[in-house]
C-alpha positions, 0 to 999 in steps of 0.5 A: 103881680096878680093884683097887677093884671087884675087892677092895672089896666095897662098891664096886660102880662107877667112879664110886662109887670116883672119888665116894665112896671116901676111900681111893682119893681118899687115893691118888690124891692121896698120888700126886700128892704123891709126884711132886711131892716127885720133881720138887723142889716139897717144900713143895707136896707137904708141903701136899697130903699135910696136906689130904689129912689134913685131909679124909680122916684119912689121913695118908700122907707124900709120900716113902712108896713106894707100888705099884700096886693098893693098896686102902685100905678106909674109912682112918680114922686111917691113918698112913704114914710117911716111910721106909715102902714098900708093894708090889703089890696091899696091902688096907689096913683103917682106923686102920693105922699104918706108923710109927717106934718114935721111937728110931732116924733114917733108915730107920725105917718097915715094908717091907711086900711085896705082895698084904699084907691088914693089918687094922684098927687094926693097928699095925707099928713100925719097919724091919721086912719083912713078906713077900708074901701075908702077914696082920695080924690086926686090931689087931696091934702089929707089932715084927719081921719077918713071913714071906711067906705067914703070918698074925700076931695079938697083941699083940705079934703072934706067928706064927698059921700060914699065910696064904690066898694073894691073888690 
């Protein structure tokens, strides 16, 4: 909830994030799910992570490996896959996708590292690594890797230059 106030610029107090934040509501319910399918209990992890989309629009898959810190702004159309991870201090924008390309099984779905700002309606397809302290431009596509500390725009995204470090 701190990185909230601290990243959110909308969010103001505790208890407006813990009220009125459907992104930090998302993430502490994925969480739940996440330990849930840890523990064994599949179908009831599987449940919650389906009313999470049902009420919130973010469909984010129990197996997803997620850090701490992770800021999801308004998260409207937000999609993370089965094989996705996310690492440390992420700011994820709205109608962001963390999917497969539909072509290959197993491991399938973007590792993206920490302190990462993917902006709206960006798009990353496939097992690709996207490095610390990177950013995606909004409504990027995504098909390769992304060096750490670099912005990427386009469609496909192309490398644009450095990024400016999070802290």
């Amino acid at each position: 909830m701190e990185t909230y106030l601290q990243r959110d610029f909308a969010s103001q107090d505790y208890v407006g994030v813990l009220m009125h934040s459907r992104g930090f509501q998302a993430a502490v319910a994925y969480r739940m799910a996440h330990v849930l399918l840890k523990e064994g209990h599949s179908f009831t992890a599987k449940w919650l992570s389906c009313r999470i989309a049902d009420v919130y629009a973010i469909d984010i898959h129990p197996a997803a490996e997620i850090g701490s810190g992770l800021v999801i702004d308004h998260g409207q159309g937000l999609v993370i896959g089965e094989t996705a991870s996310i690492g440390d201090n992420v700011f994820l924008f709205h109608n962001v996708t963390l999917g497969g390309t539909g072509r290959v099984g197993g491991d399938r779905h973007p590792k993206v590292g920490s302190n990462v700002v993917i902006g709206a309606g960006a798009t990353l397809l496939g097992n690709i690594k996207v490095g610390d302290h990177a950013v995606i431009a909004a409504g990027a596509v995504v098909l390769k890797d992304v060096p750490p500390g670099s912005t990427v725009a386009g469609i496909p995204a192309k490398l644009k230059g450095k990024a400016n470090k999070i802290q």
